[in-house]
N, C-alpha and C positions, 0 to 999 in steps of 0.2 A: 789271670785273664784266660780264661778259654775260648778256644775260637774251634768253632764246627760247623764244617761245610755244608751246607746241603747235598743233597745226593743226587748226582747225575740222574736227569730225564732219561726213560727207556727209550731207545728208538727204534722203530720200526724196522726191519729186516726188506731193504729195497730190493726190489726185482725177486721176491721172495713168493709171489703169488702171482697166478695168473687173473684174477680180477678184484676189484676194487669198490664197493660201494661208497659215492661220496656225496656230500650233501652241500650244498650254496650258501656254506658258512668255507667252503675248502676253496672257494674260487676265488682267483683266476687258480686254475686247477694248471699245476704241473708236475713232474712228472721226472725226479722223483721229486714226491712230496714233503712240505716242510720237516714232518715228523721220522722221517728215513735216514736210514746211515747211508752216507754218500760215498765212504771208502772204496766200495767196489761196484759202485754204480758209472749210470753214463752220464754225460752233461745231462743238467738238466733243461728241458724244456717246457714249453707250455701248449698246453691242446685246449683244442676249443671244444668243448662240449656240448653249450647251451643251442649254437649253430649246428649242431650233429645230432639235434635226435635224443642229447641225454646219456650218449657214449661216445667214448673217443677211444683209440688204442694207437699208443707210445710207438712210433715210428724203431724207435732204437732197441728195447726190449718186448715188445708186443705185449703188455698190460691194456688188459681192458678196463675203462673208469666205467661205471655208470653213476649218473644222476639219480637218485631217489629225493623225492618233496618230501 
């Protein structure tokens, strides 16, 4: 019987970039995002976007989101 694992998901490098293009499949948008390695990140939180204009930036490490349709 062989048994093989699938292979770990890549993650994203959090706090790794200053901005962020995201799309209204990623919301409620936070910050770091699902797909980020959390080891050496901050809590995460949530920013409001849709009420801002289409940008938000991360109070804890200054990431800027934008909205793109």
């Amino acid at each position: 019987m062989s048994s093989q694992l699938s292979p770990a998901p890549k993650l994203i490098a959090a706090n790794a970039e200053n901005r962020y293009e995201v799309t209204r499949a990623d919301l409620p948008l936070s910050c770091p995002m699902p797909g980020m390695a959390l080891w050496n990140s901050h809590p995460r939180v949530y920013l409001p976007i849709e009420d801002e204009g289409g940008e938000s930036v991360c109070e804890y490490c200054g990431a800027r989101y934008v909205l793109r349709d």
